[in-house]
PDBQT receptor file of N, H, CA, C and O in Angstrom, charges set to zero:
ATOM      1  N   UNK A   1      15.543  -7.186  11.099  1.00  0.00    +0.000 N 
ATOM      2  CA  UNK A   1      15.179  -8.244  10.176  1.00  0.00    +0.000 C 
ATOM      3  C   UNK A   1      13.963  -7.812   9.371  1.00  0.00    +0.000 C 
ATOM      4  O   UNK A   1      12.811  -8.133   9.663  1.00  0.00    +0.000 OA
ATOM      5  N   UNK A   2      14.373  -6.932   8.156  1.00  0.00    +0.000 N 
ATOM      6  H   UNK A   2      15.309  -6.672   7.919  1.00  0.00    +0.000 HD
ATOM      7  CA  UNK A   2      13.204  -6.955   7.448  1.00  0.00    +0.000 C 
ATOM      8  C   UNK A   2      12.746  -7.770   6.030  1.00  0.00    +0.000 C 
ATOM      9  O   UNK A   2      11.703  -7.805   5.376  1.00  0.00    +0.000 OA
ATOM     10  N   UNK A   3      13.900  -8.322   5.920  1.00  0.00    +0.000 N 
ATOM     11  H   UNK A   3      14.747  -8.293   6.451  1.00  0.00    +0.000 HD
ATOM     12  CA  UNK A   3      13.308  -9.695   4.548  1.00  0.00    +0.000 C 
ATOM     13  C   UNK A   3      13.971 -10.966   5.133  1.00  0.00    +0.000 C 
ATOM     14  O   UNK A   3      14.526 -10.927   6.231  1.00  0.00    +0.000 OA
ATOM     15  N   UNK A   4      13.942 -11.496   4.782  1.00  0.00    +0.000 N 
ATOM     16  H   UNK A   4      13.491 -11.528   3.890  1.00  0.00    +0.000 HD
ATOM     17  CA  UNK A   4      13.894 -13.350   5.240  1.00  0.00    +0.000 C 
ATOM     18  C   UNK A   4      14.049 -13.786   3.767  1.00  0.00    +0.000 C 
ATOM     19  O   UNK A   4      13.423 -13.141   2.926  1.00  0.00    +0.000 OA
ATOM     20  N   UNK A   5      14.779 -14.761   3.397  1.00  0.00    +0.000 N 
ATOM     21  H   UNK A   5      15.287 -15.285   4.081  1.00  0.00    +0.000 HD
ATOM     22  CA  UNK A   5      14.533 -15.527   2.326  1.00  0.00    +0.000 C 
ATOM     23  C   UNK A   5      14.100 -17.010   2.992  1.00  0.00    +0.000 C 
ATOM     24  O   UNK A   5      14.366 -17.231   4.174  1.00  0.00    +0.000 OA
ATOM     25  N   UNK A   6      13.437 -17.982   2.188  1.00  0.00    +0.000 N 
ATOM     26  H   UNK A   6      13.221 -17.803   1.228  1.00  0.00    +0.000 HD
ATOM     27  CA  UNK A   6      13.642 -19.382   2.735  1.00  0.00    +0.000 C 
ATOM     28  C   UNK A   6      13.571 -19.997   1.513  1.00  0.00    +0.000 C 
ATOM     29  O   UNK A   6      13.012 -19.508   0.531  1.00  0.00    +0.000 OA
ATOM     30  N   UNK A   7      14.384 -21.554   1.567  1.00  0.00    +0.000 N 
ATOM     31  H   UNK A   7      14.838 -21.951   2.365  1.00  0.00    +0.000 HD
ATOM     32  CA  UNK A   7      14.637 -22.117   0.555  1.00  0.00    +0.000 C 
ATOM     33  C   UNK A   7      14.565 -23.665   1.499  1.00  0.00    +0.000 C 
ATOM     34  O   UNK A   7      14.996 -24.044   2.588  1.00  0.00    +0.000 OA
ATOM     35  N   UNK A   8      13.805 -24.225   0.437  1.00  0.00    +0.000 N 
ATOM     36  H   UNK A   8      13.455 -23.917  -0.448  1.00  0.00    +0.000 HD
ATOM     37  CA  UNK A   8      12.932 -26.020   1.501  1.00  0.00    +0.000 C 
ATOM     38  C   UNK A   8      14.267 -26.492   0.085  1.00  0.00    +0.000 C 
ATOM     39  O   UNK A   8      14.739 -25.825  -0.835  1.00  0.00    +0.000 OA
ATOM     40  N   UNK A   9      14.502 -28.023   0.565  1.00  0.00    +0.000 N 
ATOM     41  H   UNK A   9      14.118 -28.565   1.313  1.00  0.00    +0.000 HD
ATOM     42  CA  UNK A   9      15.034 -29.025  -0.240  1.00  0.00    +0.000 C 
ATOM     43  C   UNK A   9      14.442 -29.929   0.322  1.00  0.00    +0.000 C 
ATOM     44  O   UNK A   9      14.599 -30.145   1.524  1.00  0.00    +0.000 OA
ATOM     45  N   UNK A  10      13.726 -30.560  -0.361  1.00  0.00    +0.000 N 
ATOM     46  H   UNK A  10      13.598 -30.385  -1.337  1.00  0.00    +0.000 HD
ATOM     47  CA  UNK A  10      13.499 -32.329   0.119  1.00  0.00    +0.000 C 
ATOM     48  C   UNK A  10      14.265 -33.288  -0.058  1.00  0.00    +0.000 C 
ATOM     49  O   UNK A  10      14.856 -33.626  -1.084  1.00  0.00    +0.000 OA
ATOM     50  N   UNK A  11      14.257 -33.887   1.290  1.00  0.00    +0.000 N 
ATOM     51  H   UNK A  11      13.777 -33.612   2.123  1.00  0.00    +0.000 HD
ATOM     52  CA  UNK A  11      15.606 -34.990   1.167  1.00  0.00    +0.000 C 
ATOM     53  C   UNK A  11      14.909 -36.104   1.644  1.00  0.00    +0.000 C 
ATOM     54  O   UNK A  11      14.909 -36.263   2.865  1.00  0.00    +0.000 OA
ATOM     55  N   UNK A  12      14.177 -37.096   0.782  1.00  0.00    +0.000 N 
ATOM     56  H   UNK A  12      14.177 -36.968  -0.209  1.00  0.00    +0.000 HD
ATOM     57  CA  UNK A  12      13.551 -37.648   0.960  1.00  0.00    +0.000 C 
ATOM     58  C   UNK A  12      12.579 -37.880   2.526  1.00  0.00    +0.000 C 
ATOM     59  O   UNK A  12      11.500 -37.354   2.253  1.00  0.00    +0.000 OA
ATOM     60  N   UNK A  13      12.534 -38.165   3.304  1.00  0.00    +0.000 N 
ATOM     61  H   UNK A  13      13.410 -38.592   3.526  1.00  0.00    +0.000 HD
ATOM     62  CA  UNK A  13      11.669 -38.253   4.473  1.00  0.00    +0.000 C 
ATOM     63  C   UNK A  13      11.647 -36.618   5.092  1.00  0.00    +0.000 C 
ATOM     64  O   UNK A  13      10.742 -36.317   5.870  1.00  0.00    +0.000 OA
ATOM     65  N   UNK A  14      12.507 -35.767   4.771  1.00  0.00    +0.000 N 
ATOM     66  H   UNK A  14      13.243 -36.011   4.139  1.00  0.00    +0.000 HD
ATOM     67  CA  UNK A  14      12.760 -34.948   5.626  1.00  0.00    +0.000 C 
ATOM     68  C   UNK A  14      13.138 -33.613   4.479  1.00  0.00    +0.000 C 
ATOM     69  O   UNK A  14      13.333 -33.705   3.267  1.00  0.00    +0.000 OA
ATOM     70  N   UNK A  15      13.158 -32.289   5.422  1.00  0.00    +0.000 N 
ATOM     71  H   UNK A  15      13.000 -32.214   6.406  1.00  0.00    +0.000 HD
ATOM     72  CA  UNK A  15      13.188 -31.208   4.419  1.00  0.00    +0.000 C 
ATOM     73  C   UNK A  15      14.176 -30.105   5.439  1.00  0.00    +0.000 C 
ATOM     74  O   UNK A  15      14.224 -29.701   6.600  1.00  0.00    +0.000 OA
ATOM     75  N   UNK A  16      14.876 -29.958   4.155  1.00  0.00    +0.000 N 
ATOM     76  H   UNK A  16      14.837 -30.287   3.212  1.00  0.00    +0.000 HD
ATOM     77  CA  UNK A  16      16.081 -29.079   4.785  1.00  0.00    +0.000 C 
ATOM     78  C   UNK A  16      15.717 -27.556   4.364  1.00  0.00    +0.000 C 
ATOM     79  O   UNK A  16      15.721 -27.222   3.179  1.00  0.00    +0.000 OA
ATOM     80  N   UNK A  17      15.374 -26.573   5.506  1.00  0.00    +0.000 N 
ATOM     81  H   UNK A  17      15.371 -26.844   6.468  1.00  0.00    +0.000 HD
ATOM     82  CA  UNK A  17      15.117 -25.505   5.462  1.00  0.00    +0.000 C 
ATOM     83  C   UNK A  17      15.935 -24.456   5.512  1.00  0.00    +0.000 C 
ATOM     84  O   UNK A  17      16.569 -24.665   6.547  1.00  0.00    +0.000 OA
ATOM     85  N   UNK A  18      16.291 -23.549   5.093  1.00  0.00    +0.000 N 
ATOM     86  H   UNK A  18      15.776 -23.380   4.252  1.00  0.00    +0.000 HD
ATOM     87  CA  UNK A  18      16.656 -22.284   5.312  1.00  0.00    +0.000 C 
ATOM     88  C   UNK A  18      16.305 -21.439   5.417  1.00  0.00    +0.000 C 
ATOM     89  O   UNK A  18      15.259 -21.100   4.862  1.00  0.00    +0.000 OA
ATOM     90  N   UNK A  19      17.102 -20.553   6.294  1.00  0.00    +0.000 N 
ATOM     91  H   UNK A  19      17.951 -20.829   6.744  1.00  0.00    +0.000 HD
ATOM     92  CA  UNK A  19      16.109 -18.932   6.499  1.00  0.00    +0.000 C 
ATOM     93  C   UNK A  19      17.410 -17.574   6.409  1.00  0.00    +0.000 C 
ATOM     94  O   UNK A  19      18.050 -17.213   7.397  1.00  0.00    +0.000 OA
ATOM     95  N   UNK A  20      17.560 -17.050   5.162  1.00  0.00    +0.000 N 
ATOM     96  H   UNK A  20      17.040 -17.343   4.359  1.00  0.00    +0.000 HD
ATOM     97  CA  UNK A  20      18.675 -16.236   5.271  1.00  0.00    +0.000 C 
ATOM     98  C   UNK A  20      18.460 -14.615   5.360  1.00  0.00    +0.000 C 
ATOM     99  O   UNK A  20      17.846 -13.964   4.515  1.00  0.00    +0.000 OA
ATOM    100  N   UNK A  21      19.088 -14.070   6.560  1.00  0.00    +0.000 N 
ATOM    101  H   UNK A  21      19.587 -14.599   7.247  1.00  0.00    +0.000 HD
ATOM    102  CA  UNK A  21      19.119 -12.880   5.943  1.00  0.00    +0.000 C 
ATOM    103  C   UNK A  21      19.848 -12.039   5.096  1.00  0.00    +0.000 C 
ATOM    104  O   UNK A  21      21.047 -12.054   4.820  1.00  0.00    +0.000 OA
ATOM    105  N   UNK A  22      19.126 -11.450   4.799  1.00  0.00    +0.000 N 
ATOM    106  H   UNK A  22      18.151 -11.437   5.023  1.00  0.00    +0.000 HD
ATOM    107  CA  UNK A  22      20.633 -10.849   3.523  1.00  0.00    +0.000 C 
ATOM    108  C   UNK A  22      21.599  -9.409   4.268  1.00  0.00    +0.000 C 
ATOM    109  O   UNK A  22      22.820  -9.307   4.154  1.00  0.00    +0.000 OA
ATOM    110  N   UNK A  23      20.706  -8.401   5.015  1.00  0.00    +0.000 N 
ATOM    111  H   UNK A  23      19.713  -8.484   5.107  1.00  0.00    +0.000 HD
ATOM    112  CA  UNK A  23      21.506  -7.670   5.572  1.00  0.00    +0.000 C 
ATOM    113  C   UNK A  23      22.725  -8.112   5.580  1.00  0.00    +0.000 C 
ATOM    114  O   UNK A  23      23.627  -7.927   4.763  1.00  0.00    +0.000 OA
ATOM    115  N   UNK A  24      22.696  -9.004   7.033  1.00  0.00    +0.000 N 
ATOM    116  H   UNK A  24      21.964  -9.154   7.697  1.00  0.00    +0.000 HD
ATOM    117  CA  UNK A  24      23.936  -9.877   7.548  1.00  0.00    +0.000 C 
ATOM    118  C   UNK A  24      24.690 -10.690   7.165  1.00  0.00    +0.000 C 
ATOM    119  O   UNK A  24      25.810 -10.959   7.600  1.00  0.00    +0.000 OA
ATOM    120  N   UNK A  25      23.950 -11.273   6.067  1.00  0.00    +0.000 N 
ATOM    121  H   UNK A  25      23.040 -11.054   5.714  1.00  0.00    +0.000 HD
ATOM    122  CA  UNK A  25      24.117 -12.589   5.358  1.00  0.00    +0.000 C 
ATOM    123  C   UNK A  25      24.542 -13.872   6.117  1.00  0.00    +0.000 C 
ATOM    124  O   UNK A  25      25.433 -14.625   5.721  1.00  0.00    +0.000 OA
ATOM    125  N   UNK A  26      23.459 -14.129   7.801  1.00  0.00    +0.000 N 
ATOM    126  H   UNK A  26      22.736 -13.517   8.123  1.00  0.00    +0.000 HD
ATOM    127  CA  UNK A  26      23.479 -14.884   7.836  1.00  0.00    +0.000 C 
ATOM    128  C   UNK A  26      22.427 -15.751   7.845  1.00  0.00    +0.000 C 
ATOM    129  O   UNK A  26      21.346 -15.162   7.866  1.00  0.00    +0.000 OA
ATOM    130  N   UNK A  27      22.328 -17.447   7.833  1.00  0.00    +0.000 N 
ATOM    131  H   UNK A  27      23.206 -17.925   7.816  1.00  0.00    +0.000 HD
ATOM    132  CA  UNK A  27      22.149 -17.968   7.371  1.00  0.00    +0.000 C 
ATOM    133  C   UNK A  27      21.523 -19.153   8.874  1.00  0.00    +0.000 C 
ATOM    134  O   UNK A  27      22.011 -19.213  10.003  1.00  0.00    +0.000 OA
ATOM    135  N   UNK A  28      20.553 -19.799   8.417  1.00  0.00    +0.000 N 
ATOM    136  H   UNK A  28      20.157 -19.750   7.500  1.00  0.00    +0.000 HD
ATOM    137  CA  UNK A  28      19.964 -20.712   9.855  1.00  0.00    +0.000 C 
ATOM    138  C   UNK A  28      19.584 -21.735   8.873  1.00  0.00    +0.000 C 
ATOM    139  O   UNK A  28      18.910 -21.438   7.887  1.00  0.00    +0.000 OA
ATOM    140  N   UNK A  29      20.209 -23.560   9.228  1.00  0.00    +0.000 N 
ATOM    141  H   UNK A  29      20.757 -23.801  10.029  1.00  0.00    +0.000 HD
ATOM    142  CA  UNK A  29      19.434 -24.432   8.559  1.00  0.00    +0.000 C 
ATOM    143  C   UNK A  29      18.964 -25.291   9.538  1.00  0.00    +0.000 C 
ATOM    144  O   UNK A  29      19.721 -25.643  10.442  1.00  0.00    +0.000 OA
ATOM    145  N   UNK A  30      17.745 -25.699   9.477  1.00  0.00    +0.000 N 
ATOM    146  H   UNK A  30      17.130 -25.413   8.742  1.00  0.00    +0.000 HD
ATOM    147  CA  UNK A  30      16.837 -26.717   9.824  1.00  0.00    +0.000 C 
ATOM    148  C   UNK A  30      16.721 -27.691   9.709  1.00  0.00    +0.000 C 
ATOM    149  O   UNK A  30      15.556 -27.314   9.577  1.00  0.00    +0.000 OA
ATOM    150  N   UNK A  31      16.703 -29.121   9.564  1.00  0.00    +0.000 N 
ATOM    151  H   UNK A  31      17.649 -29.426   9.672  1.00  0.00    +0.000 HD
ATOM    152  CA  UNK A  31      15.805 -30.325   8.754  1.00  0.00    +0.000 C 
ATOM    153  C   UNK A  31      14.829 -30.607   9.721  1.00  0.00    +0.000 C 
ATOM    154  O   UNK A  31      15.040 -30.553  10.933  1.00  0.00    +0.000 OA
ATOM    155  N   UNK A  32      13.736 -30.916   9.183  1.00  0.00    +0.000 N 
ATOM    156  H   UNK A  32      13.564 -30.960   8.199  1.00  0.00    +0.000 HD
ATOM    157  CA  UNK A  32      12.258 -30.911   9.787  1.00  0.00    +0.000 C 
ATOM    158  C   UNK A  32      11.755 -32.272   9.054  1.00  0.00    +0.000 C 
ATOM    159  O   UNK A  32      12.130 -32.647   7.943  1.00  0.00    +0.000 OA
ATOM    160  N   UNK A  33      11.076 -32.758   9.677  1.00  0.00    +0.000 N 
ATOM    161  H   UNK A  33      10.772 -32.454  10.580  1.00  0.00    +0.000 HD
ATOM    162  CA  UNK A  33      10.027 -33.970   8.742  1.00  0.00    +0.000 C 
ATOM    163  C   UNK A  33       9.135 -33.406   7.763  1.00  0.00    +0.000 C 
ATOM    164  O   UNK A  33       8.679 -32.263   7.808  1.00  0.00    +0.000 OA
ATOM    165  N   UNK A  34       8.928 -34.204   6.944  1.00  0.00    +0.000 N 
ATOM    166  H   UNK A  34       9.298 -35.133   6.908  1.00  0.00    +0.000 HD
ATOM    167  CA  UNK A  34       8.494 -33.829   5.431  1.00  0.00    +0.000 C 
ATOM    168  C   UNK A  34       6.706 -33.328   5.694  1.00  0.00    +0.000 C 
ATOM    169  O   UNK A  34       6.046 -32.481   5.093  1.00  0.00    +0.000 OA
ATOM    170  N   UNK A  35       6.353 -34.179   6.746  1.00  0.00    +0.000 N 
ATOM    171  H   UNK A  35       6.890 -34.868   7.234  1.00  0.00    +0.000 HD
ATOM    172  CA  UNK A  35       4.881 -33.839   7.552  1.00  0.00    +0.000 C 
ATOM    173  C   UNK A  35       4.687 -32.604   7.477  1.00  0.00    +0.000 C 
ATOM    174  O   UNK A  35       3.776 -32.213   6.748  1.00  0.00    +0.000 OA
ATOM    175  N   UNK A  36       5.496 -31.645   8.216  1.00  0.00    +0.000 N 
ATOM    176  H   UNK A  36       6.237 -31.963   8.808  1.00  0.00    +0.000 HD
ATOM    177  CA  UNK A  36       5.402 -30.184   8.463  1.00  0.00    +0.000 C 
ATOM    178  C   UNK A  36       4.644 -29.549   8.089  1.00  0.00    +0.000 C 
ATOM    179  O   UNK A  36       4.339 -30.356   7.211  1.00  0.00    +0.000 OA
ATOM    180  N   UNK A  37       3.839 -28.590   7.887  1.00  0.00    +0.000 N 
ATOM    181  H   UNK A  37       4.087 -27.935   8.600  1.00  0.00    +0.000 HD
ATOM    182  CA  UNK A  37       3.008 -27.793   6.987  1.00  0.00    +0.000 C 
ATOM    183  C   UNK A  37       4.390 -26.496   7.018  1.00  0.00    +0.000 C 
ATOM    184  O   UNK A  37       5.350 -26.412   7.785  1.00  0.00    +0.000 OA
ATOM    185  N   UNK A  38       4.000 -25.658   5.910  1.00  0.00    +0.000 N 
ATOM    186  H   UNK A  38       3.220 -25.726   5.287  1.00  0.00    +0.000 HD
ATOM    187  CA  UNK A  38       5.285 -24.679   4.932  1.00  0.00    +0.000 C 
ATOM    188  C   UNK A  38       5.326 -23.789   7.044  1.00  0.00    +0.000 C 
ATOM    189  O   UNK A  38       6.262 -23.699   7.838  1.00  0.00    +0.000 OA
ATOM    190  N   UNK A  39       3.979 -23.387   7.148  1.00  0.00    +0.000 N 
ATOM    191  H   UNK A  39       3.218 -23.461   6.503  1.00  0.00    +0.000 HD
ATOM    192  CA  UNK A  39       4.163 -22.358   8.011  1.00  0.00    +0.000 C 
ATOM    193  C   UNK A  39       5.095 -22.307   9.599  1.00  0.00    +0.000 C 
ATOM    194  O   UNK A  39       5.735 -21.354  10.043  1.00  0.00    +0.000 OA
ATOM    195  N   UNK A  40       4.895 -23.671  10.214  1.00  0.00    +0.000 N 
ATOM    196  H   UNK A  40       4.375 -24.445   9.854  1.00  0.00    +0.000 HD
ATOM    197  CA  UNK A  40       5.699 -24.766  10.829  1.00  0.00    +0.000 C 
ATOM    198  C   UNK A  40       7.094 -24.554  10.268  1.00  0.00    +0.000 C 
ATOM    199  O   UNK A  40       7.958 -23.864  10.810  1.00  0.00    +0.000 OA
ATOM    200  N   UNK A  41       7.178 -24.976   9.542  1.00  0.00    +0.000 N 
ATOM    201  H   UNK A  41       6.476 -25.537   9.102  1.00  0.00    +0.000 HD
ATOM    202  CA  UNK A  41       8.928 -24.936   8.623  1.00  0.00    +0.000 C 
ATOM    203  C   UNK A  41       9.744 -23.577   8.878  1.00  0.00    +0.000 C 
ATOM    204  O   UNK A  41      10.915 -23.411   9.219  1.00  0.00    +0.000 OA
ATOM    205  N   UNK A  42       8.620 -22.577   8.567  1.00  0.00    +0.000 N 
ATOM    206  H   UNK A  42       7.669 -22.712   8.290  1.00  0.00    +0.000 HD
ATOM    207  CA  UNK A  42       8.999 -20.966   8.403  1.00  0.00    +0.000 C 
ATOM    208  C   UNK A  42       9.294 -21.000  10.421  1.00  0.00    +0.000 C 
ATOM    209  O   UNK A  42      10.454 -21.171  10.798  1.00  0.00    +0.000 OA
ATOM    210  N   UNK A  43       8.577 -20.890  11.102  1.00  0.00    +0.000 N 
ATOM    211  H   UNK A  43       7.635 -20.751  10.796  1.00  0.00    +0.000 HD
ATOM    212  CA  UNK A  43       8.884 -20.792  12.110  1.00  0.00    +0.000 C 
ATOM    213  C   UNK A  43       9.842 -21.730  13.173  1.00  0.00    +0.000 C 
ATOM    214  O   UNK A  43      10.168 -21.397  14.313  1.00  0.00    +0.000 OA
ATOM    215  N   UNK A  44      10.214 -23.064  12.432  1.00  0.00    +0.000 N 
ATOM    216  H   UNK A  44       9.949 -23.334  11.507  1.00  0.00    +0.000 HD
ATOM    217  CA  UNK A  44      11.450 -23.261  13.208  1.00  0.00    +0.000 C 
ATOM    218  C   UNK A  44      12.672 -22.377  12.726  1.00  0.00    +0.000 C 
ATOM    219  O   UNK A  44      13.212 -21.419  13.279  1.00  0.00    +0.000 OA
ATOM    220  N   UNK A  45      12.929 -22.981  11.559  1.00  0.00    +0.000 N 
ATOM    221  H   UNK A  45      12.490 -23.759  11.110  1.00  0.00    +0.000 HD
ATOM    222  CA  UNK A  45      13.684 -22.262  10.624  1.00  0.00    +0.000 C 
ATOM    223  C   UNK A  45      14.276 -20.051  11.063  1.00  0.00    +0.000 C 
ATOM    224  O   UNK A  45      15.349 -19.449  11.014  1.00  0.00    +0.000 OA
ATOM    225  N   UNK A  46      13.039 -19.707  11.378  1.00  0.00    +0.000 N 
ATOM    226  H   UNK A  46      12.168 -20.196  11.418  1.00  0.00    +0.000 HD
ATOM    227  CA  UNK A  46      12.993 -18.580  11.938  1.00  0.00    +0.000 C 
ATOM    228  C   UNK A  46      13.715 -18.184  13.435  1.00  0.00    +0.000 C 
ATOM    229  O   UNK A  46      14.484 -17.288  13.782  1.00  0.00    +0.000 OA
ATOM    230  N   UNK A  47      13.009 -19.411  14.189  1.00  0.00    +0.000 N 
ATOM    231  H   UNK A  47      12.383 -20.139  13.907  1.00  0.00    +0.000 HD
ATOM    232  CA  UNK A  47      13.480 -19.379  15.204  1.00  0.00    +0.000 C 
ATOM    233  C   UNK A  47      15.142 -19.146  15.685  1.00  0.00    +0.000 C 
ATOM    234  O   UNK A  47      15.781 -18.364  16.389  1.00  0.00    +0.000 OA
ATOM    235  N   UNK A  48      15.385 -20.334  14.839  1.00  0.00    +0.000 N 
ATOM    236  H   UNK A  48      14.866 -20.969  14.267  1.00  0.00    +0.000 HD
ATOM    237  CA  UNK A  48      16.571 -20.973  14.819  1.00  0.00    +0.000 C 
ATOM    238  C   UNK A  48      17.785 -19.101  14.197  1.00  0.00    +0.000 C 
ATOM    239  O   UNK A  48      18.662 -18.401  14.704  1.00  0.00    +0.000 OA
ATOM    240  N   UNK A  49      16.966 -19.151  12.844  1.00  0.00    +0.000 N 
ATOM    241  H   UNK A  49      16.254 -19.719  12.433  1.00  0.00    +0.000 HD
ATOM    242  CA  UNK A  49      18.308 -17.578  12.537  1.00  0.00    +0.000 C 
ATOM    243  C   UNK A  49      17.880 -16.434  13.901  1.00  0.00    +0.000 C 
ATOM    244  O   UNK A  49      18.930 -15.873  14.214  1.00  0.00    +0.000 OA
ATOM    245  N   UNK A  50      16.944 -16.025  14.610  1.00  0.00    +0.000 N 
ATOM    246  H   UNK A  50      16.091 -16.481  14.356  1.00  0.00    +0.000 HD
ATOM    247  CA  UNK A  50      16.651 -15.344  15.676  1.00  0.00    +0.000 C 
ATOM    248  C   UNK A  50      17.818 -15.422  16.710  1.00  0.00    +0.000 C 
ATOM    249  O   UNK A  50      18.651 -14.581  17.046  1.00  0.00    +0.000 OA
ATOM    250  N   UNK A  51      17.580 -16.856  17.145  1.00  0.00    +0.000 N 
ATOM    251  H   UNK A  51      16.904 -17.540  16.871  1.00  0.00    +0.000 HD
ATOM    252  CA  UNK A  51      18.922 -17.104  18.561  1.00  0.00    +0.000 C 
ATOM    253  C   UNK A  51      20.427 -16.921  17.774  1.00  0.00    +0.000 C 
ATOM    254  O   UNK A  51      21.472 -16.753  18.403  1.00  0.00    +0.000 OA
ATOM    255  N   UNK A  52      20.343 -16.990  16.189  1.00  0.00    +0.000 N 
ATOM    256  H   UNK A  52      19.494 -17.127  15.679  1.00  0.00    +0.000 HD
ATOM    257  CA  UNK A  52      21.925 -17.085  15.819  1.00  0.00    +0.000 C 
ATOM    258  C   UNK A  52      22.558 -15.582  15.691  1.00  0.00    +0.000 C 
ATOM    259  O   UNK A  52      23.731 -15.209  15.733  1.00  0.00    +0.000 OA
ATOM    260  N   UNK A  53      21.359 -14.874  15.523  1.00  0.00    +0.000 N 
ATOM    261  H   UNK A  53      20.406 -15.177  15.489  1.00  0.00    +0.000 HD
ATOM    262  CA  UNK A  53      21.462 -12.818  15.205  1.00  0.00    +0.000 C 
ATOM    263  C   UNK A  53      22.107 -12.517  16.401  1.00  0.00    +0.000 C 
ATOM    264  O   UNK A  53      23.186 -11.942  16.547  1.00  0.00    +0.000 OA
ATOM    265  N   UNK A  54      20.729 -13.319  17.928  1.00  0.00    +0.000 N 
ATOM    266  H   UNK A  54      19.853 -13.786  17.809  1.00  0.00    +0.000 HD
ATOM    267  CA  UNK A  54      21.572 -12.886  18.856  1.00  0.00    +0.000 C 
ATOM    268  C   UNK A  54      22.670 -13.159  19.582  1.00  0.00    +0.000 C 
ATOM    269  O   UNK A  54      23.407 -12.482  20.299  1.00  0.00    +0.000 OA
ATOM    270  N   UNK A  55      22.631 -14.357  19.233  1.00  0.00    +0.000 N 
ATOM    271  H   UNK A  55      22.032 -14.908  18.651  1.00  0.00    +0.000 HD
ATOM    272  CA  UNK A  55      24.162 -14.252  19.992  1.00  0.00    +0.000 C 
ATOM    273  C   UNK A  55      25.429 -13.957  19.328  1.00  0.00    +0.000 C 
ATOM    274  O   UNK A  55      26.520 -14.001  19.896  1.00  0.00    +0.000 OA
ATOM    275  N   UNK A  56      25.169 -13.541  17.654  1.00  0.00    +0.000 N 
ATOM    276  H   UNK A  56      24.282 -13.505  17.193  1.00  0.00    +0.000 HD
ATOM    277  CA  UNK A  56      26.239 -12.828  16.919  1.00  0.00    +0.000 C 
ATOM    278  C   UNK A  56      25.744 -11.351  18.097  1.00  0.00    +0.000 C 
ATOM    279  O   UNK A  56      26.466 -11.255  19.089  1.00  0.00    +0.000 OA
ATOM    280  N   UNK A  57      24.816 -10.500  17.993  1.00  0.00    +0.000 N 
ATOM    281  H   UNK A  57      24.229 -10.578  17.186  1.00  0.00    +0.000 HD
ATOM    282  CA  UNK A  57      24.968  -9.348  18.707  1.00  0.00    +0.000 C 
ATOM    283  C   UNK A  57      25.853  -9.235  19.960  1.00  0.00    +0.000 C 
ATOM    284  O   UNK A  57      26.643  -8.412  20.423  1.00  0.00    +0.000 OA
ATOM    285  N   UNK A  58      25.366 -10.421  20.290  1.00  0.00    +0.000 N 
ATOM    286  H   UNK A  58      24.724 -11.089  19.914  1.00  0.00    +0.000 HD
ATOM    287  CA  UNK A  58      26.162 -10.223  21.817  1.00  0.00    +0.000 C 
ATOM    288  C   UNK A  58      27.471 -10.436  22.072  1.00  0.00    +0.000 C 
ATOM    289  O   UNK A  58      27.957  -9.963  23.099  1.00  0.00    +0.000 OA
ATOM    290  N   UNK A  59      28.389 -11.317  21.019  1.00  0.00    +0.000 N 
ATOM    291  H   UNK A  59      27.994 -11.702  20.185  1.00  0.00    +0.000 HD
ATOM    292  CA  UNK A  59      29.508 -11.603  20.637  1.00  0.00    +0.000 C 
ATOM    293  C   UNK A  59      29.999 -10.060  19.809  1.00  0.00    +0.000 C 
ATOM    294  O   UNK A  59      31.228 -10.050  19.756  1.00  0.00    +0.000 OA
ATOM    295  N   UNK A  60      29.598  -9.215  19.382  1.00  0.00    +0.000 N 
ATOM    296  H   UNK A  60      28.599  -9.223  19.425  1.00  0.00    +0.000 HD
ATOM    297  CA  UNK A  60      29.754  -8.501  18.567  1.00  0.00    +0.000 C 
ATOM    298  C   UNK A  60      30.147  -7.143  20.131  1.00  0.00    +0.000 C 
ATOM    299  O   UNK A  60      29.373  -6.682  20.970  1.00  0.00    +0.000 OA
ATOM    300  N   UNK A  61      31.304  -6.962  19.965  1.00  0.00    +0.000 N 
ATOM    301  H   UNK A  61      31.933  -7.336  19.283  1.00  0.00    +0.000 HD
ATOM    302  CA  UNK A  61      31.719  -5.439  20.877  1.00  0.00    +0.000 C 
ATOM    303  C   UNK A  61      30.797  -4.080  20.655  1.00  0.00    +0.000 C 
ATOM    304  O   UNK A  61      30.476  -3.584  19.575  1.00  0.00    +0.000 OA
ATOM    305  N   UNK A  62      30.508  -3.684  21.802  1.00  0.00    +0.000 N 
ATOM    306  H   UNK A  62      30.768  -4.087  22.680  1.00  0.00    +0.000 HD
ATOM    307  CA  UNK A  62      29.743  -1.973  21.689  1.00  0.00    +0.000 C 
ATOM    308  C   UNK A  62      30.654  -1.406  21.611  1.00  0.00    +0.000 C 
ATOM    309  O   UNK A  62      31.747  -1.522  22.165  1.00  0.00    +0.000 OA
ATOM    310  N   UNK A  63      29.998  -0.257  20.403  1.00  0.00    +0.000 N 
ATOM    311  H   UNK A  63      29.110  -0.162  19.953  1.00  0.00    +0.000 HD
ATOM    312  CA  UNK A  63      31.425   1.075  20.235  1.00  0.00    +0.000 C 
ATOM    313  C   UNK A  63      30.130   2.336  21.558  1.00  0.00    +0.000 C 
ATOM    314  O   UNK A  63      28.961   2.692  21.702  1.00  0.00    +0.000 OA
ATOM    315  N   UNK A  64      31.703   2.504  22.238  1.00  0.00    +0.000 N 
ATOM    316  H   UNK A  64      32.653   2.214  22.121  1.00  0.00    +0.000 HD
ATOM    317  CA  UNK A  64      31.110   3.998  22.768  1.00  0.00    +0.000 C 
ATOM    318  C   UNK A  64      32.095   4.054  23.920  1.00  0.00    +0.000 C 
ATOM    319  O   UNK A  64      32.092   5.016  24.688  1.00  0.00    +0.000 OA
TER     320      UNK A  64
């Protein structure tokens, strides 16, 4: 994971986050309360594409 995109939408009370990678092109969404500070946001959001990489890895067959 070396770039991250994120993209906030506010939906009124609440903010829908994304965190995509592009390698993989996949994709983690969030909604968080509008409270949040950006850095908060980045790290659920983060979190969230982290557990989804891995368990694509682990779903994903070893060649050898």
């Amino acid at each position: 994971m070396n770039e991250i995109y994120f993209e906030y939408v506010v939906q009124g009370a609440y903010v829908k986050v994304s965190a995509i990678e592009p390698e993989t092109k996949t994709e983690a969404v969030v909604v968080l309360p509008k409270g949040l500070n950006e850095e908060q946001m980045k790290f659920q959001a983060l979190q969230k594409l982290s557990y989804i990489l891995k368990k694509k890895a682990e779903e994903t067959p070893q060649k050898g």
